[in-house]
DRENPA-3360 file (N, C-alpha, C; in nm, 2 decimals, always signed):
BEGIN
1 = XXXXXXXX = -4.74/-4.75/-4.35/-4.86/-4.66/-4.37/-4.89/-4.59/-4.24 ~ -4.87/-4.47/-4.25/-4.91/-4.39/-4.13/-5.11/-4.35/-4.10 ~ -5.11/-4.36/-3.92/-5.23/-4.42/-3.93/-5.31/-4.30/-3.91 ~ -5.45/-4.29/-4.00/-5.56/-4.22/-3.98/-5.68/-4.22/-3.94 ~ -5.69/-4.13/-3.85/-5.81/-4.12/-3.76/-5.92/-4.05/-3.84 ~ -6.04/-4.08/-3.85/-6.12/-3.99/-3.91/-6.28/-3.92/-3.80 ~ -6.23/-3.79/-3.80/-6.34/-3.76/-3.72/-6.47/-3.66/-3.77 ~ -6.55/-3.62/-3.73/-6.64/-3.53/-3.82/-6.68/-3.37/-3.73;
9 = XXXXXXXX = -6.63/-3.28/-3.70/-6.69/-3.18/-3.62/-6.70/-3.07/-3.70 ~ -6.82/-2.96/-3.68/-6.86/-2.86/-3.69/-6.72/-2.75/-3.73 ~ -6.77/-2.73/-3.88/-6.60/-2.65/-3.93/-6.62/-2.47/-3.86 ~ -6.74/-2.45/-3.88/-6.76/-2.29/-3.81/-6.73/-2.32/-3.62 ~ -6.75/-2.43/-3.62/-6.78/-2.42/-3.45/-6.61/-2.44/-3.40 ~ -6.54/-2.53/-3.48/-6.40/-2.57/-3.43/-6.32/-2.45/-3.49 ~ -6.37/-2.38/-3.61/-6.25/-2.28/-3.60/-6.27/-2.11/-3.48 ~ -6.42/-2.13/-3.46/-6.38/-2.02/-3.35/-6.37/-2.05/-3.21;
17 = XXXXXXXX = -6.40/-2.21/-3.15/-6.32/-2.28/-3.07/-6.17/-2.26/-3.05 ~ -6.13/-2.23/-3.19/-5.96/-2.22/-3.20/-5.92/-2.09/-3.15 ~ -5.99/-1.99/-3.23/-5.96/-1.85/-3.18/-5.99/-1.85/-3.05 ~ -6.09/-1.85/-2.94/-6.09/-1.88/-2.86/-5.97/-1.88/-2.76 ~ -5.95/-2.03/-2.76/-5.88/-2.11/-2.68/-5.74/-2.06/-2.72 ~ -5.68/-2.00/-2.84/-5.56/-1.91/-2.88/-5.54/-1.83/-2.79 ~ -5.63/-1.73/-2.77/-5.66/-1.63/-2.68/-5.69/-1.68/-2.55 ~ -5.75/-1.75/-2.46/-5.72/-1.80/-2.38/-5.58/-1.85/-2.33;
25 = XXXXXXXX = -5.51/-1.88/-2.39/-5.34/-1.94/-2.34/-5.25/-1.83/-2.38 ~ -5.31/-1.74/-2.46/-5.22/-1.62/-2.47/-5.23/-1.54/-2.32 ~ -5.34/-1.52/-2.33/-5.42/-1.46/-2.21/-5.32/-1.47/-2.05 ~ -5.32/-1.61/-2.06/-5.27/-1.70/-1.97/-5.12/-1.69/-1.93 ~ -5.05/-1.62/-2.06/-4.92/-1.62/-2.04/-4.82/-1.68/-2.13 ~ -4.91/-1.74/-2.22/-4.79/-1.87/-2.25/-4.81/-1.81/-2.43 ~ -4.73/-1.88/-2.52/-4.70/-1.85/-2.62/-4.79/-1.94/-2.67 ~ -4.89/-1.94/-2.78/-4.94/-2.04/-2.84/-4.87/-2.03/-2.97;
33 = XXXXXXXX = -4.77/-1.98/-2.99/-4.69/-2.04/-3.11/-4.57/-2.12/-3.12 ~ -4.55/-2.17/-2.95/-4.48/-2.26/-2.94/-4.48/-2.36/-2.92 ~ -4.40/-2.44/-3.00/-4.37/-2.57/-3.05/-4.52/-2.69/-2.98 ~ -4.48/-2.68/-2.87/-4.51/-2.75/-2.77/-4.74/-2.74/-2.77 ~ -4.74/-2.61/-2.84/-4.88/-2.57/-2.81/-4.93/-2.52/-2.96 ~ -4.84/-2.52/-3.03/-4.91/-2.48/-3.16/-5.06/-2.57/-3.23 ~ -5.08/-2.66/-3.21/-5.19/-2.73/-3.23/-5.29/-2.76/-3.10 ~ -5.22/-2.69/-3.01/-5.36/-2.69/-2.85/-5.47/-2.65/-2.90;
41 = XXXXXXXX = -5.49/-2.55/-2.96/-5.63/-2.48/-2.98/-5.68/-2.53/-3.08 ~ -5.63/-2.63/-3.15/-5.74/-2.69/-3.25/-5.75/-2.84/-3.16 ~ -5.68/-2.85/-3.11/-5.69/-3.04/-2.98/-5.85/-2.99/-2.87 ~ -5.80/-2.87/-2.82/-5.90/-2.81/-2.73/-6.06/-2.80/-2.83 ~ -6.02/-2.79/-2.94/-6.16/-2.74/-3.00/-6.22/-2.88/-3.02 ~ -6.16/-2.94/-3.05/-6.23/-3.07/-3.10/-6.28/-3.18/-2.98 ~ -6.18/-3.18/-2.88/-6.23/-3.23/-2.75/-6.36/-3.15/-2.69 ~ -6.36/-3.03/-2.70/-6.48/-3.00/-2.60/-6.59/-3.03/-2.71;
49 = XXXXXXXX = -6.58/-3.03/-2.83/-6.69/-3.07/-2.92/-6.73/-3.23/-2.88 ~ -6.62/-3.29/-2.86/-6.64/-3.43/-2.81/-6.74/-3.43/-2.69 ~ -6.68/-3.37/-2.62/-6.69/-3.39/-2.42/-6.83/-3.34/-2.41 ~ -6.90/-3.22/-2.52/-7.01/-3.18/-2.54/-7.13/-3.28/-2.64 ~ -7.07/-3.33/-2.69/-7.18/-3.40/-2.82/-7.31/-3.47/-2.76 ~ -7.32/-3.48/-2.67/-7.48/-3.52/-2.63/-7.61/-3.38/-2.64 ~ -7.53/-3.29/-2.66/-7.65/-3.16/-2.67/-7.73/-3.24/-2.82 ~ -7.64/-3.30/-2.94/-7.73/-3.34/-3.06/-7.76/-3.48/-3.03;
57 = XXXXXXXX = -7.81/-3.51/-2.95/-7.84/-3.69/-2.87/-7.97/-3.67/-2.81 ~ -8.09/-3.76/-2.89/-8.21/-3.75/-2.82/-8.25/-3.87/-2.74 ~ -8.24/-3.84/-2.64/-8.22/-3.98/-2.54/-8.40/-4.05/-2.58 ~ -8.51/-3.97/-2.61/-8.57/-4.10/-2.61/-8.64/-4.14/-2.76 ~ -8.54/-4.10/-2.85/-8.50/-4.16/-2.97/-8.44/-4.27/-2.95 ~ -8.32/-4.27/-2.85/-8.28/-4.39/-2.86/-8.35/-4.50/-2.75 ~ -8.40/-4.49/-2.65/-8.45/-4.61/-2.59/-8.56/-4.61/-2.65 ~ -8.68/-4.56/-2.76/-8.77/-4.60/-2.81/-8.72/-4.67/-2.94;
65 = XXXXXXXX = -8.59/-4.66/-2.98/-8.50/-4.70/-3.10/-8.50/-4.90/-3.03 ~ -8.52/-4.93/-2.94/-8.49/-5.05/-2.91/-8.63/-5.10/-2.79 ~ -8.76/-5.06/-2.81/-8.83/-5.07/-2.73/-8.93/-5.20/-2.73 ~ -8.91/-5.27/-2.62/-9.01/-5.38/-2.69/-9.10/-5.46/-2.63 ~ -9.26/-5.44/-2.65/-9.35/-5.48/-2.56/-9.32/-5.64/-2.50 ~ -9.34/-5.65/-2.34/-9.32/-5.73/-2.29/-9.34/-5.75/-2.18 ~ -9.48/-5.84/-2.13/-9.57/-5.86/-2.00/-9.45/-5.91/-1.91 ~ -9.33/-5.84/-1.86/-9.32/-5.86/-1.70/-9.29/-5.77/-1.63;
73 = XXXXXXXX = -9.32/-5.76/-1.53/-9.31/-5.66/-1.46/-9.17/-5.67/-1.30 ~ -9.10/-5.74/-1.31/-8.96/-5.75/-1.25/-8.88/-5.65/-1.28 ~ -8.81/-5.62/-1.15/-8.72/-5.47/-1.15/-8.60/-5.56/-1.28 ~ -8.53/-5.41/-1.33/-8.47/-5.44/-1.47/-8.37/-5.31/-1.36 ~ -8.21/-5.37/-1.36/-8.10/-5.27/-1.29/-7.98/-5.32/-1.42 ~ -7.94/-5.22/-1.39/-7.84/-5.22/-1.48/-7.68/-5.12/-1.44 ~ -7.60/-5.12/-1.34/-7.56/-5.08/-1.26/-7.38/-5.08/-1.30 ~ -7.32/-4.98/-1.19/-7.19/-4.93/-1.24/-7.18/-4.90/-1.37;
81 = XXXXXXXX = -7.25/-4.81/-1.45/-7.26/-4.78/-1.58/-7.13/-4.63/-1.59 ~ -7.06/-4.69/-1.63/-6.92/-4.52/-1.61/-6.96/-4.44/-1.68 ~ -6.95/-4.30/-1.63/-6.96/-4.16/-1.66/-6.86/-4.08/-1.65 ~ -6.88/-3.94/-1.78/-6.81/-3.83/-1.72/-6.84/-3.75/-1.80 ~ -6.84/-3.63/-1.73/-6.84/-3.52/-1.72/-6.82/-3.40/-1.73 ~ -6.85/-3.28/-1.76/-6.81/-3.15/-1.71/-6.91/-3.09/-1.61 ~ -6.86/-3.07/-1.56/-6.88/-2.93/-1.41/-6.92/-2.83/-1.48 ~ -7.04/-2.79/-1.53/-7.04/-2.64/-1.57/-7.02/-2.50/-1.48;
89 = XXXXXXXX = -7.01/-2.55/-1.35/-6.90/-2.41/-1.29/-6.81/-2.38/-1.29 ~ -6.68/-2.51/-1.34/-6.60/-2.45/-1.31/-6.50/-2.56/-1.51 ~ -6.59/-2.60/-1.57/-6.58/-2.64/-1.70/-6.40/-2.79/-1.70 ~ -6.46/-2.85/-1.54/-6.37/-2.95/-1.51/-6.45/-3.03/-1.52 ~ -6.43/-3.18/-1.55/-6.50/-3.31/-1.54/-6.51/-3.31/-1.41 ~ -6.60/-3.42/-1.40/-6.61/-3.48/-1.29/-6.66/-3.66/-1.33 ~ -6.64/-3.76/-1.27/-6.66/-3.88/-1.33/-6.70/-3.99/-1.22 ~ -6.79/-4.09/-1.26/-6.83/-4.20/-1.17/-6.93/-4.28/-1.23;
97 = XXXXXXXX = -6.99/-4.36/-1.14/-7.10/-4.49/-1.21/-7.20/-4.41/-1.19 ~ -7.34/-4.49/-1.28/-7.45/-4.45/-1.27/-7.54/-4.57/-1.24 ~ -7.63/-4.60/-1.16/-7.67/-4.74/-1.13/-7.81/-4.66/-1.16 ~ -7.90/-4.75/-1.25/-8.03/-4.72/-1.34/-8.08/-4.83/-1.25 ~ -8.23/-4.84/-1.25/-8.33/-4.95/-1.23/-8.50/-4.89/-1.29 ~ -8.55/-5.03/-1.38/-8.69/-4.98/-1.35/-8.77/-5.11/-1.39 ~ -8.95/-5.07/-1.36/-8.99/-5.17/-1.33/-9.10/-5.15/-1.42 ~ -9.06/-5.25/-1.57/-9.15/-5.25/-1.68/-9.30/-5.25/-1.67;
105 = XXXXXXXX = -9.35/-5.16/-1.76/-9.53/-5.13/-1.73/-9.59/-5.19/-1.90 ~ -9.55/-5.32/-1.94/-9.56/-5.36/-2.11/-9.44/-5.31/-2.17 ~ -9.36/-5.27/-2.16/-9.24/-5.23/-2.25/-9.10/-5.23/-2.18 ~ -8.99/-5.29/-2.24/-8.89/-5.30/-2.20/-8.77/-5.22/-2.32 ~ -8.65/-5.19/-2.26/-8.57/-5.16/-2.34/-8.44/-5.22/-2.39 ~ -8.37/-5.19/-2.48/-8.24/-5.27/-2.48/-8.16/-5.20/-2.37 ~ -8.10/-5.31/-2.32/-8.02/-5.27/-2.20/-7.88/-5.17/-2.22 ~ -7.84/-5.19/-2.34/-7.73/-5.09/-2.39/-7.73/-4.95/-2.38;
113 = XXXXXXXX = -7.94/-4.94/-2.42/-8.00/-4.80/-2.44/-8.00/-4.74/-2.30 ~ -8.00/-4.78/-2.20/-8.00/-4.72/-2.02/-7.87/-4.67/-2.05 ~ -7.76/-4.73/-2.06/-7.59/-4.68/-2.06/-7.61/-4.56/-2.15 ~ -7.66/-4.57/-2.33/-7.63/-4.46/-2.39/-7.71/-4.34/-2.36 ~ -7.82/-4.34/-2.28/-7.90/-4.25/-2.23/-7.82/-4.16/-2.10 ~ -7.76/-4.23/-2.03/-7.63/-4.16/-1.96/-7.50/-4.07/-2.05 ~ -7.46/-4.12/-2.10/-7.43/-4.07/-2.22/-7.49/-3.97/-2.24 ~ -7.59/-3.95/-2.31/-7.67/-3.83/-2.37/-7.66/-3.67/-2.29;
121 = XXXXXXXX = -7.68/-3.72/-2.14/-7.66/-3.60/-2.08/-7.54/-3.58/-1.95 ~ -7.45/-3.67/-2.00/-7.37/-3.71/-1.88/-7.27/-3.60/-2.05 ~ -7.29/-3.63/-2.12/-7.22/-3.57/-2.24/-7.23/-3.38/-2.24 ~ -7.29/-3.31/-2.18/-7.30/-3.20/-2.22/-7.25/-3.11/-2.05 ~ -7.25/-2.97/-2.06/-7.20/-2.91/-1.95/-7.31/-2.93/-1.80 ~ -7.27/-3.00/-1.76/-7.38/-3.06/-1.62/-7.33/-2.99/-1.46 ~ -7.45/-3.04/-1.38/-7.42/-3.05/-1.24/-7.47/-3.16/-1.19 ~ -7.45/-3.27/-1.12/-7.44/-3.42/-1.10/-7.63/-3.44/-1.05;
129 = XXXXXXXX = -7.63/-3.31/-1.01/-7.79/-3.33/-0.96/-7.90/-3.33/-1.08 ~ -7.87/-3.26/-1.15/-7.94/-3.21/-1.29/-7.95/-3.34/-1.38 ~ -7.84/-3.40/-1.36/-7.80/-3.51/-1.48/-7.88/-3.63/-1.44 ~ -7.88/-3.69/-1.28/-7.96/-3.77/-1.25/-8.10/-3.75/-1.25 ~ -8.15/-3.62/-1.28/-8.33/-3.61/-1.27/-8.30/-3.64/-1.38 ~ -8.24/-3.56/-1.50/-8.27/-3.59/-1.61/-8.29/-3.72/-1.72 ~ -8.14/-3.81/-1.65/-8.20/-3.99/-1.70/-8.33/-4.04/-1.63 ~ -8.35/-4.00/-1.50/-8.45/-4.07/-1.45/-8.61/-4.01/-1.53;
137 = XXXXXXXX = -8.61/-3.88/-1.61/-8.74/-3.81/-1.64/-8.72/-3.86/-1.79 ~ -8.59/-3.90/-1.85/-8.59/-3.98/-2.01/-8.64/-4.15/-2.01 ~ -8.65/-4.18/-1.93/-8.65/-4.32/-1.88/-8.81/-4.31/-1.86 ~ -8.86/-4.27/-1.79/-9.01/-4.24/-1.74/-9.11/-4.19/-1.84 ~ -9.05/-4.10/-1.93/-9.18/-4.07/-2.03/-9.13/-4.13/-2.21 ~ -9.03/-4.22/-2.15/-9.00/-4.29/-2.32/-9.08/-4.43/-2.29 ~ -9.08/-4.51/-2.12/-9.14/-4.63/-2.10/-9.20/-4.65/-2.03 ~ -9.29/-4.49/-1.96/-9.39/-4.55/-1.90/-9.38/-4.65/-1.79;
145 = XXXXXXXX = -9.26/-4.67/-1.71/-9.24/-4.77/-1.64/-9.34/-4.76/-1.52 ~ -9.35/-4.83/-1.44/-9.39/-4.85/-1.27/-9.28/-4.79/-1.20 ~ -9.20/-4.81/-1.24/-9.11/-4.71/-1.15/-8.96/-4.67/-1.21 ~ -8.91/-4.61/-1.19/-8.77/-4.56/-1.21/-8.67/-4.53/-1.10 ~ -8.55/-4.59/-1.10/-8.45/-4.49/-0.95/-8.28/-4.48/-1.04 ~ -8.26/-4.42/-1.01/-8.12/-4.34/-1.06/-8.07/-4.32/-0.95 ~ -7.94/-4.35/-0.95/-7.83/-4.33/-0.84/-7.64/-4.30/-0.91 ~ -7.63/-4.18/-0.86/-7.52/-4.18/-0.94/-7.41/-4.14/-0.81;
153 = XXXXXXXX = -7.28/-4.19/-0.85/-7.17/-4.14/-0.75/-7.04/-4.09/-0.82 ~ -7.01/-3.99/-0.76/-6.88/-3.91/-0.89/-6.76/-3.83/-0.77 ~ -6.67/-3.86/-0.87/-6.61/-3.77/-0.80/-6.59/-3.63/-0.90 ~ -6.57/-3.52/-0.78/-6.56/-3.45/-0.86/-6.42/-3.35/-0.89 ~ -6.34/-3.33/-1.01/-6.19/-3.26/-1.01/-6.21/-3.13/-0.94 ~ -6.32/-3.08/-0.92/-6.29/-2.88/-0.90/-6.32/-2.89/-0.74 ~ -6.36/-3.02/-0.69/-6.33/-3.02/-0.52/-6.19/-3.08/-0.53 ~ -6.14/-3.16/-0.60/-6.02/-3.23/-0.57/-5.86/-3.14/-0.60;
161 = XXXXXXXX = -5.89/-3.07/-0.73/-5.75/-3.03/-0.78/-5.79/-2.86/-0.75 ~ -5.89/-2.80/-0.69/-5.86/-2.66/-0.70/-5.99/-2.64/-0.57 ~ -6.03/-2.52/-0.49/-6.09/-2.51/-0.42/-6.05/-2.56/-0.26 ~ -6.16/-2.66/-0.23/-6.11/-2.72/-0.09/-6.00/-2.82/-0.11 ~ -6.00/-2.88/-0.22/-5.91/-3.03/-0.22/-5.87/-3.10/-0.16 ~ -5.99/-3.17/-0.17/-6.07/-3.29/-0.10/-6.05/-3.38/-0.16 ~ -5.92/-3.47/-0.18/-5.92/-3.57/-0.29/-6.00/-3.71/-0.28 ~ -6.04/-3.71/-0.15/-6.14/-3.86/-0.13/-6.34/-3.84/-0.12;
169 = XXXXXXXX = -6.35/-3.73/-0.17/-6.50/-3.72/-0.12/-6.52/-3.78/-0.25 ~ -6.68/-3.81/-0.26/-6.74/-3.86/-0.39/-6.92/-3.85/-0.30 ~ -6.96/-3.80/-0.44/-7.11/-3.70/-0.44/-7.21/-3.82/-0.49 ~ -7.30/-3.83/-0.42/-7.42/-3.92/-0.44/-7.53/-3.84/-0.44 ~ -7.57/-3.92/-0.56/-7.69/-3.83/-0.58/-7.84/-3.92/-0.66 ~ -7.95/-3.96/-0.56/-8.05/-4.00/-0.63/-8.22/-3.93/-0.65 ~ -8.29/-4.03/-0.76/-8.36/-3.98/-0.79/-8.50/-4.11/-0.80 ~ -8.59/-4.09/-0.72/-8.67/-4.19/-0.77/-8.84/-4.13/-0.85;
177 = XXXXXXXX = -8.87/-4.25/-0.91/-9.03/-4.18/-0.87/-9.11/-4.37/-0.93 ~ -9.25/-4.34/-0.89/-9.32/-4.43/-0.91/-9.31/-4.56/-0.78 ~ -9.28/-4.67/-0.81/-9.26/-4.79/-0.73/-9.15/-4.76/-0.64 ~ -9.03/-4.67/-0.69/-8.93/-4.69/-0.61/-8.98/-4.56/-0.51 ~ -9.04/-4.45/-0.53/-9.06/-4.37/-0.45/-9.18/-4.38/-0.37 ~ -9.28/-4.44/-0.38/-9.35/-4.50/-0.26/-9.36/-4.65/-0.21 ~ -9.29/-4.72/-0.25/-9.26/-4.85/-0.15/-9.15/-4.85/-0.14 ~ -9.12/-4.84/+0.03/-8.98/-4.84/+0.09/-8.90/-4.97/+0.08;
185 = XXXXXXXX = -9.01/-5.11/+0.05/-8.92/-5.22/+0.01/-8.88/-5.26/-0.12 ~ -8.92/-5.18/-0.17/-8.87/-5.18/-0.35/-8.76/-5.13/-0.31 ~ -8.75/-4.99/-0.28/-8.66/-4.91/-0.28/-8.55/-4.95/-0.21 ~ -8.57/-5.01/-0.10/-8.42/-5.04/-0.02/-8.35/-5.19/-0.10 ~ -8.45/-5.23/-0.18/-8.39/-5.38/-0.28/-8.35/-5.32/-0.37 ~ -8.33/-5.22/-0.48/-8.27/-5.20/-0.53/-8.11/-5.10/-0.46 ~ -8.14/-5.05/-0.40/-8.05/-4.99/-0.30/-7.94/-5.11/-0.24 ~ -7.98/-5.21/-0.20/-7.91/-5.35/-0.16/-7.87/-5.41/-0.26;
193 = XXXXXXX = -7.89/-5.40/-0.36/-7.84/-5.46/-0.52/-7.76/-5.39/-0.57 ~ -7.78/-5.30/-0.60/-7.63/-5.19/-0.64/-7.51/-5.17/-0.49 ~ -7.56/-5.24/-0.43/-7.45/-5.21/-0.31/-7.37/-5.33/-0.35 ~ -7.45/-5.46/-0.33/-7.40/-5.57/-0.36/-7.30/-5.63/-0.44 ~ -7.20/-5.72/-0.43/-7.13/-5.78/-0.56/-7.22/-5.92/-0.58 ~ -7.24/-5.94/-0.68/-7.31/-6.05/-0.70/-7.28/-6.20/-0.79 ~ -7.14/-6.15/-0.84/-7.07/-6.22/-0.95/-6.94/-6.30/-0.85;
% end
């Protein structure tokens, strides 16, 4: 029995993705009616619908989807959480961890929901700075925390395979506010925890 995948994407949006990306590789030089590329522009259409799908993802649907009152107030980290991305300048990924922390104010979340919230906007056309305010300002007005800090490290393809190519750099980028942004000893303990191996 030969095996099937079942997927669901937008039928207006994937067939002018096709035309598109047809024209694009035509553009380019190459034949898109050969062998080798005849089905590119419908592969291309459906992956960038993939690589995009967090635009229909409401990040604090989902950590209010798992929210649950609970008197303590102990930093909550949840760290190396993998990402990836697109570059919206230059429509290359770029990919790395995201290391989340925050410090419950009566509400906590499922810890899965911090990962899928990366997700949400780690899913659509980004710039690594944009993506970190953004988990950190979904996080903050879904729970109210004492504090929040976001730290994310990526590398990125359009420094590595085109431009300067720089194959070893990788981009840090954080974001705090609340406890982590005015006490420097909160902040450097989570900072020394996500450095840390602890297992």
């Amino acid at each position: 029995m030969a095996f099937h995948k079942t997927e669901s994407f937008d039928a207006d949006t994937t067939e002018g993705l096709i035309t598109n990306y047809s024209n694009i590789i035509n553009l380019l030089g190459e034949d898109v009616n050969r062998e080798g590329l005849q089905k590119t522009p419908e592969r291309m259409a459906k992956s960038m619908q993939y690589l995009t799908h967090g635009y229909q993802l409401d990040a604090t649907a989902i950590l209010k989807s798992a929210r649950f009152e609970e008197e303590v107030s102990e930093m909550v980290i949840v760290k190396d959480i993998e990402l990836f991305s697109m570059c919206e300048h230059h429509l290359i990924p770029f990919f790395g961890k995201a290391h989340i922390a925050y410090i419950p104010n009566g509400y906590i979340t499922g810890l899965s929901k911090l990962a899928r919230v990366v997700d949400v906007f780690a899913r659509r056309l980004q710039v690594q700075e944009r993506l970190t305010s953004q988990i950190l300002k979904s996080i903050k007005e879904s729970l109210d925390p004492l504090g929040v800090a976001v730290v994310i490290e990526a590398k990125h393809l359009c420094m590595m395979m085109r431009g300067v190519q720089k194959q070893n750099s990788v981009t840090t980028t954080s974001a705090f506010d609340g406890e982590f942004l005015n006490n420097h000893v909160t902040r450097n303990e989570f900072l020394k925890l996500i450095s840390s191996r602890l297992s």
